[in-house]
C-alpha positions in Angstrom: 70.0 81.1 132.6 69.4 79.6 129.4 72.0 77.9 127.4 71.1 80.5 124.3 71.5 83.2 126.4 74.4 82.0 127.6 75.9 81.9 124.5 75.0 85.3 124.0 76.1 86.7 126.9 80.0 85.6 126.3 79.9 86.6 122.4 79.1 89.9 124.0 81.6 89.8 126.4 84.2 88.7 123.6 83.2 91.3 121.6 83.2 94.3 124.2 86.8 92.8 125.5 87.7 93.0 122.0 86.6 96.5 121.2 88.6 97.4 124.4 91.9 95.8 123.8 92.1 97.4 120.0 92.3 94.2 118.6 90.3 92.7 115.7 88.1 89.7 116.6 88.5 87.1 113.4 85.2 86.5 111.6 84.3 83.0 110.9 83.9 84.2 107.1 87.1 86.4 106.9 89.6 84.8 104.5 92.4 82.4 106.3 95.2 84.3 104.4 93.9 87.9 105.5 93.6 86.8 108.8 96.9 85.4 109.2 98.1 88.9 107.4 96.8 90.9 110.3 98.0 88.9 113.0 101.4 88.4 111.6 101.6 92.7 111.3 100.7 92.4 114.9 103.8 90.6 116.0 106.1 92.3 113.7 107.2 96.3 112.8 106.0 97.3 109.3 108.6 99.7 108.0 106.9 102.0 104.9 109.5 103.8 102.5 107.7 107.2 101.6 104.6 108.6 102.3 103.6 112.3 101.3 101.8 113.4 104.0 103.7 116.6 104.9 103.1 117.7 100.8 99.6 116.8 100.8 98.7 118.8 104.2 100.8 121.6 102.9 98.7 122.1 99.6 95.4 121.4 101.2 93.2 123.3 99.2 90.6 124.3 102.7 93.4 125.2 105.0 97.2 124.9 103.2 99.7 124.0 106.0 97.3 124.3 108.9 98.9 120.6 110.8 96.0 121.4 113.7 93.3 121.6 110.6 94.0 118.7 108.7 92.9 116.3 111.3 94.8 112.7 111.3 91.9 111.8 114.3 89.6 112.2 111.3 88.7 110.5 108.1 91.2 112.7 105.6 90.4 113.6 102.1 94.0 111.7 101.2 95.1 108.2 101.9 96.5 108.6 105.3 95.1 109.0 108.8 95.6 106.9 112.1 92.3 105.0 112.0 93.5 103.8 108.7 97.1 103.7 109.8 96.1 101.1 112.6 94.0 99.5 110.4 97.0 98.9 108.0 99.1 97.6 110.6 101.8 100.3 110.3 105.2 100.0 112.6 107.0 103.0 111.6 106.6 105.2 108.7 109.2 107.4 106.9 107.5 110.9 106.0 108.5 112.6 102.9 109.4 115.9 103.4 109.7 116.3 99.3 109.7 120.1 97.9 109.6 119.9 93.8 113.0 121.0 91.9 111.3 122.7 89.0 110.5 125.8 90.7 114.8 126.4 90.6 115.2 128.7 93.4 114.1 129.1 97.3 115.2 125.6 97.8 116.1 125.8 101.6 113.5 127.9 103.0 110.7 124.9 101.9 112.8 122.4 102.9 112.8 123.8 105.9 109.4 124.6 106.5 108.6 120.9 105.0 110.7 119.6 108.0 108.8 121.9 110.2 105.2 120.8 109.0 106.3 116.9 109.1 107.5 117.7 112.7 104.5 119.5 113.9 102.6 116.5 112.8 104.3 114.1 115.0 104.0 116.3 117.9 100.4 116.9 117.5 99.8 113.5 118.1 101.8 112.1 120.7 99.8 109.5 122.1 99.9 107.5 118.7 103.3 108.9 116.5 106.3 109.6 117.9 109.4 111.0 116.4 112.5 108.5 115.7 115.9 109.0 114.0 117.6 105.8 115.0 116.5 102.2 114.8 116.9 102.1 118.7 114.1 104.5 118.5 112.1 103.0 116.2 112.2 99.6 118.5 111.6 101.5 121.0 108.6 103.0 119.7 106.7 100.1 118.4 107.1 98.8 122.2 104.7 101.9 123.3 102.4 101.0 120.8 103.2 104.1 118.5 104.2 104.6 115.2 107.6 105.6 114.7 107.8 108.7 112.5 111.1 109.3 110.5 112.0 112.1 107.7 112.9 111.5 104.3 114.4 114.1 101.9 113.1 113.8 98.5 115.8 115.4 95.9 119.3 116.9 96.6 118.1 119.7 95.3 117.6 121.4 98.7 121.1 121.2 99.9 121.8 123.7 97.7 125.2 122.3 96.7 126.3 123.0 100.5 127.6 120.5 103.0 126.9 122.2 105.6 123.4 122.4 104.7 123.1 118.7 104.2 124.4 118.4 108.2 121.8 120.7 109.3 119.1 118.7 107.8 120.4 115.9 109.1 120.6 117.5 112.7 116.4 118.3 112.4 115.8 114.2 111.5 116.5 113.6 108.0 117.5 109.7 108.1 117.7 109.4 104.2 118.1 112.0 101.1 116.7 110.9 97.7 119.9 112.3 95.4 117.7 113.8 93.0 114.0 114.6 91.9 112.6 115.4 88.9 115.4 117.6 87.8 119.2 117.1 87.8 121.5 118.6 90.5 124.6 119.8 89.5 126.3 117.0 90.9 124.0 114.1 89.8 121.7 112.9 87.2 117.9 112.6 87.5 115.9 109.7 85.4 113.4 112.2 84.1 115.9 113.7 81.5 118.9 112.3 79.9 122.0 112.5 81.8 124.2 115.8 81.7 127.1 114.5 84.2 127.1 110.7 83.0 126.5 110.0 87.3 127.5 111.0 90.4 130.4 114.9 89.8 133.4 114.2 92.1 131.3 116.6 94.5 128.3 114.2 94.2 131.1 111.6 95.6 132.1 113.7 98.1 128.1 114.0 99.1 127.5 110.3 99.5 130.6 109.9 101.3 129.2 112.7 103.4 126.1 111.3 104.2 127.4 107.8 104.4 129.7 110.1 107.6 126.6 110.9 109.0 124.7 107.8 109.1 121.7 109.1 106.5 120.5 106.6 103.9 121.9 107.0 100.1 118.4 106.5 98.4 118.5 106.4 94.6 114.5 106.1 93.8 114.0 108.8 90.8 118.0 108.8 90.2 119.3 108.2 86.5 121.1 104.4 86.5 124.6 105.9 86.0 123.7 107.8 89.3 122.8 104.4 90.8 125.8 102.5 89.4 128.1 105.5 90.7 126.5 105.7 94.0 126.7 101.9 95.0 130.5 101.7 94.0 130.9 104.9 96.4 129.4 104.0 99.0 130.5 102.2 102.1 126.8 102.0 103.8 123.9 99.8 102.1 121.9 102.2 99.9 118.1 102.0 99.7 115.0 103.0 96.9 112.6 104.4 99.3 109.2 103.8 96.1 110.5 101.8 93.3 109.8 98.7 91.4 110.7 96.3 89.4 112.0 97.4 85.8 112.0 94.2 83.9 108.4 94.2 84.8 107.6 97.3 84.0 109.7 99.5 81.9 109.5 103.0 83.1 112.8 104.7 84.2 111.7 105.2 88.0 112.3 101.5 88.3 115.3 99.4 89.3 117.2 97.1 86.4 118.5 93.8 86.8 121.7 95.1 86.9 121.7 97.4 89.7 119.2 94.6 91.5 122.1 91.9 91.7 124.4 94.6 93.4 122.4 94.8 95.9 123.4 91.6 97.7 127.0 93.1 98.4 126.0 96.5 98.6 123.1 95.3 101.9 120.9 97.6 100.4 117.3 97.6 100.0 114.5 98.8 97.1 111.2 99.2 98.4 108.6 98.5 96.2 105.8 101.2 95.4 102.4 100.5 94.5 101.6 103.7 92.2 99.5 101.6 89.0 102.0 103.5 86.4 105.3 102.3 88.0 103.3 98.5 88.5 101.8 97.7 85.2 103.1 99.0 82.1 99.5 99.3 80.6 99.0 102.0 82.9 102.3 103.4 82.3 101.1 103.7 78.8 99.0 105.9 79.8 100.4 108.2 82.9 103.4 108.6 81.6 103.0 110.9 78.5 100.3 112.4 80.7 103.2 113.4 83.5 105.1 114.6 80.7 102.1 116.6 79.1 102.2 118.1 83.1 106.0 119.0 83.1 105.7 120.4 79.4 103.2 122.8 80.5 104.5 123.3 83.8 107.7 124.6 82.8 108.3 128.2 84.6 105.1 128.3 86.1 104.2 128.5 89.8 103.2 125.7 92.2 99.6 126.9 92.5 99.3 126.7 88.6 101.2 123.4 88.4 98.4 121.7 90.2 95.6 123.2 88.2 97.5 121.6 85.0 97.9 118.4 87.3 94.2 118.2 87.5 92.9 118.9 84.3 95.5 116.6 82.8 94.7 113.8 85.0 90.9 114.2 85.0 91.1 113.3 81.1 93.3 109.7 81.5 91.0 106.8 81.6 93.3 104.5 83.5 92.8 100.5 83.0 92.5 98.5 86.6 95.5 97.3 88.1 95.4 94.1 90.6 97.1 93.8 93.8 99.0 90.5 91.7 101.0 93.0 90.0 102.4 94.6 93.4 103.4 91.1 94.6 104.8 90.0 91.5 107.4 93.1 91.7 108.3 91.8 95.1 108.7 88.2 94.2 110.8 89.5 90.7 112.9 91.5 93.6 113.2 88.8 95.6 114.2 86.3 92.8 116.7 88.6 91.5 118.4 90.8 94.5 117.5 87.7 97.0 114.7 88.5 100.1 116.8 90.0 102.1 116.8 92.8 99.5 113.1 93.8 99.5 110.5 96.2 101.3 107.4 98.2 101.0 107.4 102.4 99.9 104.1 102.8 99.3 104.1 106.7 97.9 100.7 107.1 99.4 99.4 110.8 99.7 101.7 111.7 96.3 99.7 110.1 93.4 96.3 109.2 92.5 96.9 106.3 91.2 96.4 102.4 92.2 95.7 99.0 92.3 92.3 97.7 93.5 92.8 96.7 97.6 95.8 98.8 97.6 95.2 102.4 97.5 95.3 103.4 101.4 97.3 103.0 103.8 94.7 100.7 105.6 95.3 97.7 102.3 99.0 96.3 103.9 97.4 93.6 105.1 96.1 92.6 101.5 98.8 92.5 100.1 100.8 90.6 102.8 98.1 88.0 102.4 98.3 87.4 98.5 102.0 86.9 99.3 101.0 84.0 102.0 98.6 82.6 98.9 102.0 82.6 97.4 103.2 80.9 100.2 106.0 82.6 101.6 106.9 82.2 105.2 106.4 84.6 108.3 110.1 85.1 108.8 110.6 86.2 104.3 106.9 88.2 105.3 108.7 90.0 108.4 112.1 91.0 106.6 109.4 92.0 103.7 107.7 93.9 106.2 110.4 95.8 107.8 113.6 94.1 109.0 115.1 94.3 105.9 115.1 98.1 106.1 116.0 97.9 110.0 119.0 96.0 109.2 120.2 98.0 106.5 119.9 100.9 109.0 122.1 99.3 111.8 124.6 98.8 109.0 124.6 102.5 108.2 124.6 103.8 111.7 127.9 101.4 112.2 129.3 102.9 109.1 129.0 106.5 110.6 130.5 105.6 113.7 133.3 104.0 112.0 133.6 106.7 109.6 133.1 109.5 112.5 136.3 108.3 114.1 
């Protein structure tokens, strides 16, 4: 055999034992820094905050709520399926199961079938999700090579002002409730309207005691700041923001203040960072935001169905200026500089805007932003309690707080 063929005959053979381990063979041109991404994401668990999934299958305009349909095998018309969930290097992801507050009534019954629809999902694909409640679970998961598939509840809201509710839901796999939406409760305050309780009611106490009981996450992304200040001197577990950013960079209400930033150290708690362009750079913002608030205006009292027909009409009309993947990472490093790096994680909101930076607008883009953040030149072990442990460890913390509290 001839040296050149030679040569070609174990390319092949690196390439074919490549293609059949899974694994990506790096490319002589592929940048350094995106090559050390990937195989760092390999070796660690990538925890992501909130993804909307179980909304966007649910309102899918060919075949709403049809989980068989709306095949995660195939290319989807959203930013999440498992080829690109692979690709993004994805450990374990907590699914939204978010129903909007506006509509006032009938709260429980779409909870409850948003539980049901993020559930079905799981199961329909077993061989690469698999459902995971505790961070034994999610360990154990990410051992078997599949992504560990949590709930998150997006607005107290659905409780209904019950207890007993907010037990049930945590029964069926809720692991963290956001205390409010877009809309106040009537035992917390929201950030999308001034605040009518000045926090957290006694009741809204008693709720985050509750859940702090149960072992479910306190998360305060969307909440008003006096709900955030009340909630982190009530509760006895580390809370978390499951998509939000850094406010001093970007002044929008959905993001976290210095203040509440530097109580995080005590509290153990965690904000993960969201890449939606409006919450990132504040040119954007400039721009989204009085077209979400054109949205709500118009939406007032109307149905779901004709919410989304305002959504799009609104939206088609905003020219929205480019946002870098620089601006994600310099949220994260303001975090880190502020709250410290044990304080800071990734809640991408994929699937529930439309919204963001170039490189980072699927779920398949981690990996560039890990690798600006090596350009940066932070370390593997800041990268891996970036990428997940930070989130894990505030979850053992509340899982020891509910057994203390349980006794």
């Amino acid at each position: 055999m001839k040296m050149g063929d030679l040569v070609t005959v174990r390319l092949f053979a690196c390439v074919l034992l490549a293609a059949l381990l899974g694994t990506n063979v790096a490319r002589a041109d592929e940048d350094p820094a995106l090559a050390h991404a990937r195989k760092l994401l390999r070796s660690t668990i990538l925890v992501d905050g909130h993804n909307d999934l179980p909304w966007a299958v649910r309102t899918a305009k060919t075949a709403p709520g049809d989980v068989v349909a709306y095949d995660l095998r195939k290319p989807t018309s959203g930013q999440t399926d498992l080829a690109r969930l692979k690709l993004g290097g994805v450990g374990a992801q907590f699914w939204s199961v978010y129903i909007p507050g506006e509509t006032g009534s009938g709260f429980a019954r779409t909870q409850l079938e948003q539980i049901d629809i993020a559930r079905r999902i799981v199961a329909q694909y077993p061989d690469r999700l698999q459902f995971a409640t505790s961070v034994a679970d999610i360990r154990a998961a990410h051992r078997a090579g599949r992504i560990a598939s949590l709930l998150g509840m997006e607005g107290g809201h659905a409780i209904e002002d019950s207890l007993g509710v907010l037990r049930a839901y945590y029964d069926l796999g809720v692991r963290y409730m956001t205390l409010t939406h877009n809309v106040h409760t009537s035992w917390a305050d929201s950030q999308a309207f001034p605040p009518e309780h000045g926090g957290l009611t006694p009741f809204g106490e008693q709720i985050v005691l509750e859940m702090n009981k149960l072992g479910m996450l306190v998360d305060l992304s969307h909440t008003a700041d006096v709900t955030m200040d009340d909630a982190l001197r009530v509760s006895q577990a580390p809370v978390i923001f499951s998509h939000s950013s850094a406010r001093a960079l970007c002044d929008v209400p959905r993001n976290v203040p210095d203040e509440i930033l530097k109580r995080l150290k005590p509290n153990g708690g965690v904000v993960m960072v969201t890449f939606v362009a409006g919450f990132i750079d504040p040119a954007v913002a400039a721009v989204q935001l009085p077209a979400m608030a054109e949205i709500n205006r118009r939406s007032a009292g109307k149905s779901l169905e004709e919410r989304e027909k305002i959504e799009e009409e609104v939206l088609g009309k905003v020219q929205v200026p480019k946002v870098s993947i620089a601006k994600v990472a310099d949220h994260i490093e303001h975090i880190r500089k502020v709250a410290g790096v044990e304080h800071v994680g990734l809640g991408g909101d994929f699937d529930g805007n439309s919204m963001w930076p170039d490189g980072l607008s699927d779920v398949s883009m981690y990996p560039n932003l890990f690798a600006e953040l090596i350009r940066r030149g932070w370390s593997d072990g800041d990268l891996k309690l970036l990428a997940g442990e930070n989130v894990l460890r505030a979850m053992e913390r509340a899982e020891a707080v509910s057994r203390r509290l349980s006794k």
